[in-house]
C-alpha positions as CSV (number, residue, x, y, z in Angstrom):
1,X,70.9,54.0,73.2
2,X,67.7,55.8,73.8
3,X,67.3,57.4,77.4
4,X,64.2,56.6,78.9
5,X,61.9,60.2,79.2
6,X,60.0,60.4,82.2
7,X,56.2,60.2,81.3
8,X,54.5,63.5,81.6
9,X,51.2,64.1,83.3
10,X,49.9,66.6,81.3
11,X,50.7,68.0,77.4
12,X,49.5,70.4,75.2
13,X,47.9,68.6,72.3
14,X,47.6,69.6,68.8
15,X,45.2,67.5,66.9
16,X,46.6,67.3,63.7
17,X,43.0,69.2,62.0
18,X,43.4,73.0,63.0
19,X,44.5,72.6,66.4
20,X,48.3,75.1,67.3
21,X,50.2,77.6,69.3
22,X,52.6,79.9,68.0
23,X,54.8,82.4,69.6
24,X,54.7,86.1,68.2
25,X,56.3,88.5,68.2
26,X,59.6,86.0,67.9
27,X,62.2,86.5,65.9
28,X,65.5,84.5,66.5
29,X,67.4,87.0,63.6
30,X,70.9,88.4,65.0
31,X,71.7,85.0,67.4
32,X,75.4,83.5,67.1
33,X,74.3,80.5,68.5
34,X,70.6,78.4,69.0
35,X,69.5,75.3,70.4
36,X,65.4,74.9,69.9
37,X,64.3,71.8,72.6
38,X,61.0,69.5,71.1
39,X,59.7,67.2,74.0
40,X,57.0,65.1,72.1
41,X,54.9,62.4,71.9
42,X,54.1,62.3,68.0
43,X,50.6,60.4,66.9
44,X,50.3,58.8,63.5
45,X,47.9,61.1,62.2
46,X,44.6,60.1,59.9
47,X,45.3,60.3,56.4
48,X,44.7,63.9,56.2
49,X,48.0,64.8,56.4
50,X,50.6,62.5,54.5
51,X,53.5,65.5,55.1
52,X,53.7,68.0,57.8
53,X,55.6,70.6,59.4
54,X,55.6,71.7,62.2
55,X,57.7,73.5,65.5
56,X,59.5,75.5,63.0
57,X,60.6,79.4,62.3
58,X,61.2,81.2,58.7
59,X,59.9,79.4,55.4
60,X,61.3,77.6,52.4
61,X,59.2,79.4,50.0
62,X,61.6,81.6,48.1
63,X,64.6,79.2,48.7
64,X,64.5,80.9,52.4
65,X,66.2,79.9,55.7
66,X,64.3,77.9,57.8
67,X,64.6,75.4,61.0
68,X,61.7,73.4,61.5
69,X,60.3,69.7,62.0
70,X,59.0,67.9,59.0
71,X,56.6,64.3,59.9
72,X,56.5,62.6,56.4
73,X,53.7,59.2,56.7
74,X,53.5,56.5,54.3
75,X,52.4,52.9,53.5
76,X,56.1,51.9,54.5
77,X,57.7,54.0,57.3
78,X,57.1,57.1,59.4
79,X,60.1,59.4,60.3
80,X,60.4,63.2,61.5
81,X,63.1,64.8,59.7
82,X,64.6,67.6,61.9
83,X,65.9,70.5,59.7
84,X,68.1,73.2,59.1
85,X,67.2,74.8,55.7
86,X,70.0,77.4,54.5
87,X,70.6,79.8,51.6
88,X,73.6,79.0,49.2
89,X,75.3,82.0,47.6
90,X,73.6,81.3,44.1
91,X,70.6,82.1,45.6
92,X,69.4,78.1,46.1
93,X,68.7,75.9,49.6
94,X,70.4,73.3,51.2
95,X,69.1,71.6,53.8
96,X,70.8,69.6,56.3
97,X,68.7,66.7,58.1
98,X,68.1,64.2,60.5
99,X,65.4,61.3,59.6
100,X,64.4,59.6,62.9
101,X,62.2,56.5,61.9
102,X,59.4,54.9,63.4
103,X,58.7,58.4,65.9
104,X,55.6,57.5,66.5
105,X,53.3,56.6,70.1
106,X,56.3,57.5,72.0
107,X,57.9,60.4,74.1
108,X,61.0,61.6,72.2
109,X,63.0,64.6,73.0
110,X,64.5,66.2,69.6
111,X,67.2,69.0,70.4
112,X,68.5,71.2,67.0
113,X,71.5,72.9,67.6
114,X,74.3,75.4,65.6
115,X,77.0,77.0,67.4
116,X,79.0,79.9,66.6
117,X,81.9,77.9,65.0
118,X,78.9,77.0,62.7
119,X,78.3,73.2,63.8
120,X,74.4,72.1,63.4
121,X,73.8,69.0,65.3
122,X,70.8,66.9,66.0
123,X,70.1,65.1,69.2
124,X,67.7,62.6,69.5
125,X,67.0,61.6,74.1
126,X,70.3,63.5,74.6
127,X,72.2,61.5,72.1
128,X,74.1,63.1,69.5
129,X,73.0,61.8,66.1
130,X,74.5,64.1,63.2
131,X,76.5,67.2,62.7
132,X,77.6,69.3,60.1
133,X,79.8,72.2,59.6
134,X,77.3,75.2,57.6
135,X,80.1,77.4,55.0
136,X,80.5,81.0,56.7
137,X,78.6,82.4,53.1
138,X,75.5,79.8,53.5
139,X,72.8,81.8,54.9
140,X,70.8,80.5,58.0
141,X,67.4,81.5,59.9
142,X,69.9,83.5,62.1
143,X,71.4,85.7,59.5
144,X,67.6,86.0,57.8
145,X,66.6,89.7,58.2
146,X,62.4,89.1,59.1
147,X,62.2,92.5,57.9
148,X,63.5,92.6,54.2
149,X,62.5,88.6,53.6
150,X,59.6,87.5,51.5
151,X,56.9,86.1,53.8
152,X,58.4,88.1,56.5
153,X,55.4,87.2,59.4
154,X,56.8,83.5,59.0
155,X,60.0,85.2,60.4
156,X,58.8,86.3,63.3
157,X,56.9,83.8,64.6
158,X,57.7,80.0,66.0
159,X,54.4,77.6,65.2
160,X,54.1,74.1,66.9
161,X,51.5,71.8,65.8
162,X,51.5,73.3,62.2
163,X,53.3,75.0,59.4
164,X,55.0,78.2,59.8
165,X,52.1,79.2,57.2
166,X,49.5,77.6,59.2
167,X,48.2,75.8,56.2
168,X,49.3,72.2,57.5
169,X,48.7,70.9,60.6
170,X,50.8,67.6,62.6
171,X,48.8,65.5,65.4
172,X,51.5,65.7,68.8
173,X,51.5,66.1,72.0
174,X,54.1,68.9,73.6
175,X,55.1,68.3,77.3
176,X,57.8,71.4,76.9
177,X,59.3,72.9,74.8
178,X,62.4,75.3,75.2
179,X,64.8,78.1,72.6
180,X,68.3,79.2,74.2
181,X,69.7,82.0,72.4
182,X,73.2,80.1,73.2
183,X,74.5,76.6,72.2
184,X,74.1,74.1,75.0
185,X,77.0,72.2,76.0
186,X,76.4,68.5,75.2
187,X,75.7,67.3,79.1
188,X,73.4,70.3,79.2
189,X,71.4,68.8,76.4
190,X,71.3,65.2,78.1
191,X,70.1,67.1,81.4
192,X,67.3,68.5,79.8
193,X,65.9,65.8,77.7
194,X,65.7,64.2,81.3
195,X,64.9,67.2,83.6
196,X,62.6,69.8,81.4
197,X,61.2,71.0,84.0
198,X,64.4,72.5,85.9
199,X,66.4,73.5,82.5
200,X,70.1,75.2,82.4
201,X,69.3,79.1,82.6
202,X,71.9,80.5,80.7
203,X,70.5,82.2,77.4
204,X,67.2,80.2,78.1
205,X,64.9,83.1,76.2
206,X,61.7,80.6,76.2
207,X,60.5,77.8,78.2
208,X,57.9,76.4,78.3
209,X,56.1,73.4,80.4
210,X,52.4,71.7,80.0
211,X,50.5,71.9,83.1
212,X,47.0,73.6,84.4
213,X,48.2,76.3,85.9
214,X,50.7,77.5,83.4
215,X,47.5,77.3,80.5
216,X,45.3,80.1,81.3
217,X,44.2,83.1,79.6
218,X,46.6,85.2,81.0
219,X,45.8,88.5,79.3
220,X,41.9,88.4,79.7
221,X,41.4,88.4,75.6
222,X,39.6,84.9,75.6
223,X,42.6,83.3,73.9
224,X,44.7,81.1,76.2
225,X,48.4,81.6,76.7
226,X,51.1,78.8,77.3
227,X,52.9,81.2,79.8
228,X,56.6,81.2,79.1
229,X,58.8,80.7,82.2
230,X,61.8,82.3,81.5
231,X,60.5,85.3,82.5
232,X,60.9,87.1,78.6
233,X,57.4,87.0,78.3
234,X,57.5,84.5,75.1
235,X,54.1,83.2,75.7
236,X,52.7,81.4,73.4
237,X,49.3,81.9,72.5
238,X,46.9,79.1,72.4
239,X,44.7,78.2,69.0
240,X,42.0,74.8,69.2
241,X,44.9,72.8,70.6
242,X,44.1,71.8,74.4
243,X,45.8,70.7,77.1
244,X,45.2,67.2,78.4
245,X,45.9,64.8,81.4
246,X,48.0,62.1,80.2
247,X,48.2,59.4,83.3
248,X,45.1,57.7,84.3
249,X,43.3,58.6,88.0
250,X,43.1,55.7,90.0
251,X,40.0,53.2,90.3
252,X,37.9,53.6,92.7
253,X,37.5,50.4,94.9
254,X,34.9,49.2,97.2
């Protein structure tokens, strides 16, 4: 049963046309453990886009490690396949996925995790919808060295709104999102599908939350950060998406 996810006043939206933020330098390369936090309100988009990734690290290209969201559209049904793209030993991927159906014109909060017994699970309002054990030899986005891989700037960099390449580009709305450099226990991960905005702290390495005063140009460059509070500095700068009020201001009577 889905938990009900508190509207958010404000979200950071990504249009879907040219519209991102990514957060770099970022490299997750030499973690045991992960779990990568999604809390989003995904739009149908315009037929521009029929297949999309998006909130992802790494790249496929080169039968490469990657984790990342993938929104696939068509005349029959819309899902958002949550991935965790791994390296076999012969030198070919293997991907293990979650389809979630019918995503869109809602709040949803998507939570990838692997652990360091090697246990990748997908969580879908803080309910636990697959797992799967990863072989010690398969290799994943955490044992991908950014600096000898092909592609190596999609390595060390997390995108939402778009491809790691920046050459796609998915229409959502992000009210947080959140990386732990350690695998949540599972009524950590129900907490913060509810609670966002007052997250477990252990091995919380980037958090962040949509609001006016944590959008700002923050380093005076012109671009706008999403500030990161964690305190690692894992900002996440800020490119034609915009943030946007979400509930309605009250009608004035009289």
């Amino acid at each position: 049963m889905r938990r009900v996810i508190r509207v958010r006043r404000y979200g950071l939206l990504c249009d879907g046309v040219q519209g991102y933020a990514v957060i770099e330098p970022f490299t997750v390369y030499g973690w045991n453990e992960i779990t990568i936090v999604d809390l989003v309100y995904i739009i149908r988009p315009k037929p521009r886009w029929d297949l999309a990734d998006f909130s992802g690290i790494g790249t496929g290209l080169d039968y490469q490690p990657e984790t990342v969201l993938t929104a696939t559209f068509g005349n029959l049904f819309d899902k958002v396949s949550v991935k965790w793209v791994v390296r076999r030993p012969i030198g070919y991927p293997w991907v293990y996925r979650y389809d979630f159906y019918e995503p869109t014109n809602s709040w949803v909060c998507l939570v990838r995790r692997f652990t360091q017994g090697r246990e990748y699970s997908v969580w879908v309002d803080g309910d636990r919808k697959y797992q799967d054990t990863v072989p010690s030899d398969y290799k994943t986005i955490l044992e991908w060295n950014p600096d000898t891989a092909m592609y190596r700037d999609r390595f060390k960099r997390f995108v939402l709104g778009a491809s790691t390449g920046k050459s796609a580009y998915m229409s959502v709305i992000y009210g947080a999102f959140l990386v732990y450099d350690v695998a949540l226990p599972d009524s950590r991960i129900a907490e913060v599908c509810v609670r966002p905005y007052r997250p477990p702290r252990e091995g919380l390495r980037v958090w962040l939350m949509a609001s006016p005063e944590h959008v700002i140009d923050l380093d005076g460059d012109g671009v706008l950060e999403w500030v990161d509070l964690s305190g690692n500095g894992n900002h996440a700068k800020i490119y034609l998406a915009s943030l946007v009020g979400l509930v309605k201001a009250p009608v004035a009577r009289g």
